[in-house]
N, C-alpha and C positions, 0 to 999 in steps of 0.2 A: 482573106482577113488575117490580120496578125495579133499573138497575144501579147506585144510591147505595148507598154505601158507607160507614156511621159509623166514624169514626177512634176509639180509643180511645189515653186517656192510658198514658205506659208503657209504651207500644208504638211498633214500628217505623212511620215516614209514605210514604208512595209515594214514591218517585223524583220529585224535582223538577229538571227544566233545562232553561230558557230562555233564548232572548236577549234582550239585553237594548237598548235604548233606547241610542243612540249608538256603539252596538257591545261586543262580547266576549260571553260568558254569564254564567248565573248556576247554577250544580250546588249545590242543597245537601248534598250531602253530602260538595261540596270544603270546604265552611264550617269554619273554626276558629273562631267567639266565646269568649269566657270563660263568660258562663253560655247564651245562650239565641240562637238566629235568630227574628224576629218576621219572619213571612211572610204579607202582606196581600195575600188579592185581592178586586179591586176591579170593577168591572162595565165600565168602559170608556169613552171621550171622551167620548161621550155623555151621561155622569151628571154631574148637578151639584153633589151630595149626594160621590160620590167625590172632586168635586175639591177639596171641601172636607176634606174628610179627611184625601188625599194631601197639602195645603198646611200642615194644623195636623202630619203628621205628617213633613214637612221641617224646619219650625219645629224641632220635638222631636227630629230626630236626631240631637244633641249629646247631649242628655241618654241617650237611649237607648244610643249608643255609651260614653257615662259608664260605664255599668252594665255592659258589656259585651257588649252584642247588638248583633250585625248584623239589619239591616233590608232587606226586598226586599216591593216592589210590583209582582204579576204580573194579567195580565188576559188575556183570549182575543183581544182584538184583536190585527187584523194590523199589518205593523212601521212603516207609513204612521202609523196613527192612536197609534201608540205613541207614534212621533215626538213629530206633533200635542200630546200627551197634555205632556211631559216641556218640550217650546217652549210651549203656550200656558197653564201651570200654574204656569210657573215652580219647576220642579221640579231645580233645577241639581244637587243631589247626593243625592237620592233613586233607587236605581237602580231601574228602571220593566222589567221582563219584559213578553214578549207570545207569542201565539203558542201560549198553553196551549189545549190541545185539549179538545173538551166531555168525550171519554173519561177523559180524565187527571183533570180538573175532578172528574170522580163519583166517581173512585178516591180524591178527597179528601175528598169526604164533599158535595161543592156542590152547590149546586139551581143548576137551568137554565130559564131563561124563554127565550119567544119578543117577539120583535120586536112594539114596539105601534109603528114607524115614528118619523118625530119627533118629537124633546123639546120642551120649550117653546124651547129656546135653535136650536131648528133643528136641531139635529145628528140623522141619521138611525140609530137603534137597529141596530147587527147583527141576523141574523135570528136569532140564537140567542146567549147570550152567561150566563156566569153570574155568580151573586148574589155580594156579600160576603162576606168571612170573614179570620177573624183565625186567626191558629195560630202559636203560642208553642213552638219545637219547642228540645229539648235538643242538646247538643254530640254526642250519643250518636245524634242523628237519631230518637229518641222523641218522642211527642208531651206536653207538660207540661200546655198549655192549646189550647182550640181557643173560636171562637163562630161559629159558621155561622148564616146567614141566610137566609130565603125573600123580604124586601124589603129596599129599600134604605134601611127607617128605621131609627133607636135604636141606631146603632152604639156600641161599647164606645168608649169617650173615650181617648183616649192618656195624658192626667194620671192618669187610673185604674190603665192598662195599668202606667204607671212606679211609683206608689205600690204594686200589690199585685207587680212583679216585685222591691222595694225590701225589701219584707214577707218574703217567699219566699225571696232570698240571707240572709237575716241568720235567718232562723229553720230554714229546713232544711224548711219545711212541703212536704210530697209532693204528688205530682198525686194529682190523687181524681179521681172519675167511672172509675176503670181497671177497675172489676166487669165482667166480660165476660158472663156465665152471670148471668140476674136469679134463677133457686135455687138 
């Protein structure tokens, strides 16, 4: 038996709250956006593939605040390498969580790997830490969109993310995947 968890659209998401990277927290459920919180987590200092991501997804947080979403980057790491994470990413106004627990992590629906030691860049892997994932959650604290991952390749693009949330305000289009019962 496993304790992961699939999230379904239109439905309530776990409890999220973290602190965050240079102080204060992050509660999504204090969130007010106008349409959507885009809540990414990310695998940890470690990855190099993450910090790619986190850096095109600073870039883009004008546009995203455009549209009306708040943005939060949470990972398991502890508040040391969060730090690290937010000073050597150059991550000045992307707010960076840490500290999510691997329990919490499953209750989101994440896969969790173990430790293959260091990266090419040196940095040594936590002994446990989990995978990627994207989650598009409503004001309502429902979930709209999610994409969870077992590696750290083929992530969802951000230009993607802002065209199909751009789609979705102007048309009314509903979350789908919400079938709970497959008969």
């Amino acid at each position: 038996m496993t304790d992961l968890t699939p999230l379904f659209p239109r439905q309530p998401v776990p409890p999220l709250v973290v602190p965050l990277a240079g102080g204060g927290s992050f509660d999504l459920a204090a969130e007010s956006p106008e349409q959507f919180t885009l809540v990414v987590f990310y695998r940890g200092l470690h990855c190099p593939l993450c910090k790619a991501q986190l850096r095109d997804l600073e870039a883009k947080l004008p546009e995203f605040e455009r549209r009306g979403v708040g943005v939060v980057a949470v990972s398991t790491d502890v508040q040391e390498r969060a730090e690290q994470t937010k000073s050597d990413w150059t991550l000045q106004n992307l707010r960076i969580g840490f500290g999510l627990g691997l329990l919490q992590a499953r209750a989101w629906g994440l896969y969790v790997s173990s430790s293959n030691g260091k990266t090419s860049a040196g940095l040594e892997e936590p002994p446990r830490f989990a995978e990627p994932a994207l989650y598009l959650v409503r004001p309502d604290v429902t979930l709209y969109f999610c994409s969870v991952q077992t590696m750290p390749f083929a992530r969802p693009q951000f230009s993607d993310v802002l065209s199909a949330i751009d789609f979705v305000v102007a048309s009314g289009y509903p979350a789908r995947g919400e079938v709970m019962a497959a008969v």
